[in-house]
N, C-alpha and C positions, 0 to 999 in steps of 0.2 A: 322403770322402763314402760310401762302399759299409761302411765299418764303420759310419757313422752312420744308414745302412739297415739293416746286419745288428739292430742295437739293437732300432732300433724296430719290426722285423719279430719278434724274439724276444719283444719285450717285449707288442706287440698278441696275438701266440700265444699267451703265457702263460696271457692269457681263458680259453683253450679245452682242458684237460685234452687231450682226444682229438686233438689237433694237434702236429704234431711238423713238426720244421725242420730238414731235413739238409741240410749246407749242404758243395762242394769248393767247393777252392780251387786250381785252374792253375797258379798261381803265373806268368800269360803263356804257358804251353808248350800249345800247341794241340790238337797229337796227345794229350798227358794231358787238356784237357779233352773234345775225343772221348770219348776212351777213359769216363770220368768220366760223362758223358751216355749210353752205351751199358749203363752201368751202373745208373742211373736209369731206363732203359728195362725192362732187364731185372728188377728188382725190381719192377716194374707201379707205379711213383710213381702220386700222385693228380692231381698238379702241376709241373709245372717251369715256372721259370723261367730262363733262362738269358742271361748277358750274355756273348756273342760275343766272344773274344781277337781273332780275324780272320773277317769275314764272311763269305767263299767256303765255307775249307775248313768250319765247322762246318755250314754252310746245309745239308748232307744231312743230316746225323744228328739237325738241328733237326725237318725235312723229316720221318724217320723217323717220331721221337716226336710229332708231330702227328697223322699217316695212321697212328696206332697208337690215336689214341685218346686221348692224353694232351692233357689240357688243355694247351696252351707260350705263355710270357710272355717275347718276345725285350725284351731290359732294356739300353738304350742303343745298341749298337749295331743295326742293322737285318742282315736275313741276305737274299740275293739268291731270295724266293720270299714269298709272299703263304701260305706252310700254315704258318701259327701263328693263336691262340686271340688276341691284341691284340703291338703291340708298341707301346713306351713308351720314346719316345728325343728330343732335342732338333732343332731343325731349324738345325745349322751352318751354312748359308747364313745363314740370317737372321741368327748373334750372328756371323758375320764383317763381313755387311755394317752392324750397330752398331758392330763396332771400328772398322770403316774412316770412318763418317759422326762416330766420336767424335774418333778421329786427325784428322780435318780441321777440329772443331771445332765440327759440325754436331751437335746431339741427336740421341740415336734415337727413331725412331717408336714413341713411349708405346703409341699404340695399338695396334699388334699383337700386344702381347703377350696369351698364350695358353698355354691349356693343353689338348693333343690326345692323342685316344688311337685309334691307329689299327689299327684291325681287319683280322684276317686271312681268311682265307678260314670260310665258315660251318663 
């Protein structure tokens, strides 16, 4: 799913000449994406987005780039602090408790489904 975002995120850019899209990739190793985000910071980005390998250790350096000024978009997983610009992640309570009422046989509740975007600090 994240290469079928990279697509459509390249592919929506393209519109725009003056937009560019640099994208790392962690490969899971945390301290590289650190590192990688510090990196980002220091080039003065316009933007970040960043999706969390583990949420603890990045939450500072997320934290940084926020209190710097950089617009930050935490992207699935959520990071232990409220200074980001929105974050955009699913609510695993709710699709565990569909598997669990599906396991039993029960339907899940049609109607809760949604789509949330939750805002971080102004």
């Amino acid at each position: 799913w994240r290469q079928i975002m990279m697509i459509q995120m390249q592919a929506e850019a393209a519109k725009y000449p003056e937009l560019s899209i640099v994208v790392s990739n962690a490969h899971n190793n945390t301290q590289l994406q650190i590192d990688q985000i510090r990196e980002f910071i220091e080039a003065k980005v316009d933007l970040l987005i960043i999706s969390p390998n583990e949420s603890e250790p990045v939450t500072p350096i997320a934290v940084e780039a926020f209190d710097m000024g950089i617009p930050t978009i935490i992207w699935d997983r959520k990071i232990h602090s409220d200074h980001y610009t929105t974050c955009i992640s699913a609510d695993n309570y709710d699709i565990g408790r569909d598997v669990g009422r599906y396991k039993d046989g029960s339907p899940p509740d049609r109607r809760r489904r949604r789509a949330e975007e939750h805002g971080g600090s102004p």
